[in-house]
Each structure stands twice: as structure tokens, then as C-alpha cells.
C-alpha positions as CSV (number, residue, x, y, z in Angstrom):
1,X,-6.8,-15.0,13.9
2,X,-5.6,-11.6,14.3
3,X,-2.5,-12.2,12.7
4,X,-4.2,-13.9,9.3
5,X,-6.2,-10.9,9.4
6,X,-3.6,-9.0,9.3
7,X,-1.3,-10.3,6.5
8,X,-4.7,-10.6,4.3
9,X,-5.3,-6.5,4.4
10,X,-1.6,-5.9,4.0
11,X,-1.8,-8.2,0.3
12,X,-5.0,-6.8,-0.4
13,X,-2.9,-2.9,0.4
14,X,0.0,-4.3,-1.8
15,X,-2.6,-5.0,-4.6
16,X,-4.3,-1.6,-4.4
17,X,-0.6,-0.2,-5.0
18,X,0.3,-2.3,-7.6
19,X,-3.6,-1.8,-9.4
20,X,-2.9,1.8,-9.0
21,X,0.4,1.7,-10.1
22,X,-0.7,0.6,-13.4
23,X,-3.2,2.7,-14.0
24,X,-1.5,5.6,-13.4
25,X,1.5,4.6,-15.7
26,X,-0.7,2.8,-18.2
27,X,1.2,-0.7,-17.8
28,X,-0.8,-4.4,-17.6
29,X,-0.4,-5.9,-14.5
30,X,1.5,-8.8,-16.9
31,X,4.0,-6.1,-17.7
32,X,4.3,-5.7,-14.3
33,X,5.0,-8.9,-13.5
34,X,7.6,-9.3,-16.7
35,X,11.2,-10.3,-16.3
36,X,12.0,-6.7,-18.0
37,X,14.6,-4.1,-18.1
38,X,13.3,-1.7,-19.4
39,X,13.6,1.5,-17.9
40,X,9.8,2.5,-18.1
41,X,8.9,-0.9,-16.6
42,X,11.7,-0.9,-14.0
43,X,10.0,3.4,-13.0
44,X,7.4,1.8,-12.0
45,X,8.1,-1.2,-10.1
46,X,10.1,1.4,-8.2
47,X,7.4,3.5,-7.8
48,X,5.5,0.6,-6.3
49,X,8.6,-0.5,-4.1
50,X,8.6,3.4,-2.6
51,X,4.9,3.5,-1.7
52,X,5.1,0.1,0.1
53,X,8.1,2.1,2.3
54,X,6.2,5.7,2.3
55,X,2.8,4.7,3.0
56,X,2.9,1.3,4.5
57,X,5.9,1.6,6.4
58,X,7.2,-1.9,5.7
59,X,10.6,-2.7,5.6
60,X,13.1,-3.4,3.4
61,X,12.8,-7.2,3.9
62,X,9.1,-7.0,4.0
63,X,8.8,-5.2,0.9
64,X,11.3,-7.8,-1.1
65,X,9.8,-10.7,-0.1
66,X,6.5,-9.4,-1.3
67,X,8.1,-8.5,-4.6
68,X,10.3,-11.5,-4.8
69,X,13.4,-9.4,-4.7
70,X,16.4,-9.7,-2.2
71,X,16.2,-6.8,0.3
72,X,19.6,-4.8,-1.1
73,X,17.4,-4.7,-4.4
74,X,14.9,-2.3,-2.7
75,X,17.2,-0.5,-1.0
76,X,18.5,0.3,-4.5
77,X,15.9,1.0,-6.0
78,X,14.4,3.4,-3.3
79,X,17.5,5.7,-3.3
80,X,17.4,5.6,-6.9
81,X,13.2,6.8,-6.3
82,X,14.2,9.5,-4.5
83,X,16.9,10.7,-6.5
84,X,14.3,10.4,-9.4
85,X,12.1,12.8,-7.1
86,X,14.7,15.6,-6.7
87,X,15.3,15.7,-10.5
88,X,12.2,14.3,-12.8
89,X,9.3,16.7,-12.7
90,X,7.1,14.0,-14.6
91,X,7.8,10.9,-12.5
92,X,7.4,13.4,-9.4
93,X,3.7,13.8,-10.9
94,X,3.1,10.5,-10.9
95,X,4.5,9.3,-8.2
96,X,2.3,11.7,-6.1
97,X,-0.9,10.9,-8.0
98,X,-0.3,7.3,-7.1
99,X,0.0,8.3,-3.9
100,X,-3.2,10.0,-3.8
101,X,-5.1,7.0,-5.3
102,X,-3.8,4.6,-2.9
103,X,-4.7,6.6,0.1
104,X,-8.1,7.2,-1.0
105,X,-8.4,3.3,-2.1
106,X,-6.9,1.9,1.6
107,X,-9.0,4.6,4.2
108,X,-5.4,6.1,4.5
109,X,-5.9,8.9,6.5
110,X,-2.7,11.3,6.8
111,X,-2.6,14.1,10.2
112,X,-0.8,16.3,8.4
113,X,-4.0,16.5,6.0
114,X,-6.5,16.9,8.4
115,X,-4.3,19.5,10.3
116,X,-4.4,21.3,7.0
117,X,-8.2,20.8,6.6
118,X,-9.0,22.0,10.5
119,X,-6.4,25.5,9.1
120,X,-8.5,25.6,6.3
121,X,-11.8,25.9,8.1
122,X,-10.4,28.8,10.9
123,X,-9.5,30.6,8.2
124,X,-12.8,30.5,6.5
125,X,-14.5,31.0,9.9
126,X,-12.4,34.1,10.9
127,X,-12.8,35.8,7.1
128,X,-16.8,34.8,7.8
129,X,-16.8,36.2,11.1
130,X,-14.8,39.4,9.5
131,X,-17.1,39.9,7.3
132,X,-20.2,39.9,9.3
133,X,-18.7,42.5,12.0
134,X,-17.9,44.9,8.6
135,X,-21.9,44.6,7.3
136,X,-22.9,45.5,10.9
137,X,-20.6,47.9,11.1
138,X,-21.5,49.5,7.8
139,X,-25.4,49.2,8.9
């Protein structure tokens, strides 16, 4: 039971990447789907590919027999992701906006985050606690 469980939340994942996906880049879900080469359409099947490896940690098999692509295909197109990264300012941008939309959508919850969060809040507590011992000390 565990197992159907399991397969169930990872679709319903894939479909929060792919809805996200297309809201971000402003592409139907039809599009999506399309036989197309175009390289807009291609961006962001790619995109889609790379958070399936980023987020969801599946592998390259996994994430082709989801998309209906042989596994070499997604290896492709993830080097070609993070070559796009390096270079392209504007599908950086979106890429990282997906991101943050499918984290929020899927309870993703990243350590690295909260570790920033838990920084965040001793820093504010120490310039608080600063700031109190100067108004006594001023009194």
C-alpha cells in the first residue's frame, strides 16, 4: 500500500512541476505536451527535466520514463540546463522562480533555508539584545 502511495505523490510532484513550469514560462500544458522543436518549448521541458533531478532527486531513468524520453535524452538536456545556468541571466530567473513555486506547492522544506532562517533570528536577537544594554546604559 505503501508503495501505491508512494508513486501517487511522486505524479502528483511531477504535475506541480510541470503546472508550475508553465506558469512561469507562460506555455499551455498542450504545448508542453507538443512534438516541438522549438527552442522556447524545448527551455522548458528542460527546465522541468532539471527540477525532477534537483528537487526530487530521481534519476535519469526515472525522470525519462516519466517524460517518455530515453534516459541519454535527460542526460542531455540536464548538462545543456546547467550550461544554460552559467550563461543565461533570464532562464537563470526562471528557473529559480520555478524552483521556489514548487517547493512551496510540495511542503519542500530545504536545511539550508531554515539554517539561514535560525542565522537570521540570532542576528536579530543579539542587535535586540544590543540595543537594550545601550538604552540602559544611556539611562
Amino acid at each position: 500500500m505503501d508503495d501505491i502511495e508512494e508513486i501517487l505523490k511522486d505524479k502528483n510532484d511531477i504535475g506541480v512541476i510541470i503546472d508550475a513550469v508553465c506558469l512561469i514560462n507562460n506555455l499551455s500544458k498542450n504545448d508542453f505536451y507538443k512534438k516541438s522543436r522549438e527552442r522556447y518549448i524545448i527551455d522548458v521541458r528542460r527546465m522541468a527535466y532539471s527540477v525532477c533531478k534537483d528537487l526530487l532527486g530521481f534519476g535519469w531513468s526515472r525522470i525519462g520514463k516519466e517524460f517518455k524520453l530515453n534516459h541519454a535524452s535527460i542526460i542531455h538536456h540536464y548538462k545543456q540546463h546547467k550550461s544554460l545556468l552559467e550563461i543565461d541571466r533570464f532562464y537563470r530567473e526562471k528557473y529559480e522562480a520555478i524552483l521556489e513555486v514548487v517547493k512551496f506547492e510540495i511542503g519542500f522544506i530545504d536545511a539550508e533555508d531554515i539554517i539561514n532562517e535560525i542565522r537570521l533570528r540570532r542576528e536579530q536577537r543579539t542587535l535586540k539584545t544590543l540595543e537594550i544594554k545601550n538604552q540602559i546604559n544611556n539611562l
